[in-house]
C-alpha positions in Angstrom: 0.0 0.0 0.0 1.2 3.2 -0.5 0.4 6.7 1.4 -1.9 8.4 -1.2 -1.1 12.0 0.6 2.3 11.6 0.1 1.6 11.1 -4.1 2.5 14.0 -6.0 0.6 12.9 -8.8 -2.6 12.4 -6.4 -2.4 16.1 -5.2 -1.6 17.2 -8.8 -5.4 15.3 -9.2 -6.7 16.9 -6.5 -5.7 20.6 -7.6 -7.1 19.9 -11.4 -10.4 19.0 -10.0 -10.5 21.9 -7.6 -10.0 24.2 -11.1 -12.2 22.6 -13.1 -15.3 23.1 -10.3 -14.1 26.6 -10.2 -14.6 26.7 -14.1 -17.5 24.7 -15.0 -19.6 26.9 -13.0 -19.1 29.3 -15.9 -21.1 26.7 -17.9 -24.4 27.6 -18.8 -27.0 26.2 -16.5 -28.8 23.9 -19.5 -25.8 22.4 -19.2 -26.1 21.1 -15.8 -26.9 17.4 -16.4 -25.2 17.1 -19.6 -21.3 18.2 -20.1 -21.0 19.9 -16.8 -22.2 16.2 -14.9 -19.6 14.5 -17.1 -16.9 16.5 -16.7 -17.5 16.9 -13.0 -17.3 12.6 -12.6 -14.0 12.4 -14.8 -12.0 14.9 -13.3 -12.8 13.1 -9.4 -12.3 10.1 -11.3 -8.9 10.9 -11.4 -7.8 11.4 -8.1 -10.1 9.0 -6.7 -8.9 6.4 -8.8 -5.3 6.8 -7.9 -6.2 6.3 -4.3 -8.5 3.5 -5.1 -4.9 2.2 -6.6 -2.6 3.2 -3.7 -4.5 1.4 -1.0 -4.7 -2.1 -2.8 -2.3 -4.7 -2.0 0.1 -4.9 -5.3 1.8 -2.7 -7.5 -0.2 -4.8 -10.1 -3.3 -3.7 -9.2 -1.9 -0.4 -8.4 -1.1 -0.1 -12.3 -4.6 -1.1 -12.9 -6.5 1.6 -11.2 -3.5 4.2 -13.1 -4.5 2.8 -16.1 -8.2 3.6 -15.1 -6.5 7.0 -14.1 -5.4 7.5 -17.5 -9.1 7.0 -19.5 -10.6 9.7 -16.9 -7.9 12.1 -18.1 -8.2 11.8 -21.8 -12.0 11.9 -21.3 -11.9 15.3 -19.2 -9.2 16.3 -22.0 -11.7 15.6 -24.4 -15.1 17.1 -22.4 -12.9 20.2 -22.0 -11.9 20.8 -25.7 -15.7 20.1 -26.3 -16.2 23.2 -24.3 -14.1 25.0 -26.2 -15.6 23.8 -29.6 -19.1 24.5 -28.5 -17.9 27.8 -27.9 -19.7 27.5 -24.2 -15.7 28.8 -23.0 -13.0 30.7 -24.3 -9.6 29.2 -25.2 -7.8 30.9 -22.4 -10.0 29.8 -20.0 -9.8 26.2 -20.8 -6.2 25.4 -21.9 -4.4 25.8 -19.0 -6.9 22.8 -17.7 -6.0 20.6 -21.0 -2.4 21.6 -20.1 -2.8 20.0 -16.3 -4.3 17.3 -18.1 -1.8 16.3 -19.9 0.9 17.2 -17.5 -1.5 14.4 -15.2 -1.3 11.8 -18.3 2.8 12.3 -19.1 3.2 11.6 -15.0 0.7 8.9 -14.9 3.0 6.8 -17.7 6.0 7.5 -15.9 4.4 6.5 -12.2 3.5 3.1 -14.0 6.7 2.4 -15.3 8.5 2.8 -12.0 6.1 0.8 -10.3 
């Protein structure tokens, strides 16, 4: 088992999903139970899924839940560029979220390997 609080990666998570609440609520409200719902469960399925990992009892199944990790942060990548292409945010606002995303990704490949 590993000490999730002591996981850079896991408080990277936990700072993406913090910024993306603090974004979606720009959303319009129609969009409540549709993109804003599904970007809301992929970004905590990121950090949540990395702790699901840390507290099993094998790096194998650690690497699991990371590769779970993974699909949540190409999804979010992908529900944020939708944002973007709907043109429900600007650009600016949403990059620097893709760019955490795949900052997440890049350190989720190299946490596996090492495990």
């Amino acid at each position: 088992m590993h000490k999730v609080e002591n996981l850079k990666i896991w408080r990277k998570a936990i700072e993406l999903v913090k910024k993306v609440y603090l974004l979606i609520s720009e959303l319009p409200k129609d969009e409540k139970y549709g993109l804003v719902s599904q970007i809301k469960r992929s970004s905590v399925s990121i950090p949540s899924n990395i702790a699901e990992g840390a507290g099993r009892n094998s790096n194998k199944e650690f690497k699991h839940f990371l590769s779970i990790t993974n699909g949540s942060a190409y999804e979010l990548q992908t529900q944020l560029t939708l944002t973007i292409e709907l043109k429900l945010l600007t650009k600016e606002k949403v990059q620097p979220l893709i760019d955490n995303c795949i900052e997440l990704q890049k350190m989720n490949y190299s946490f596996q390997q090492k495990l």
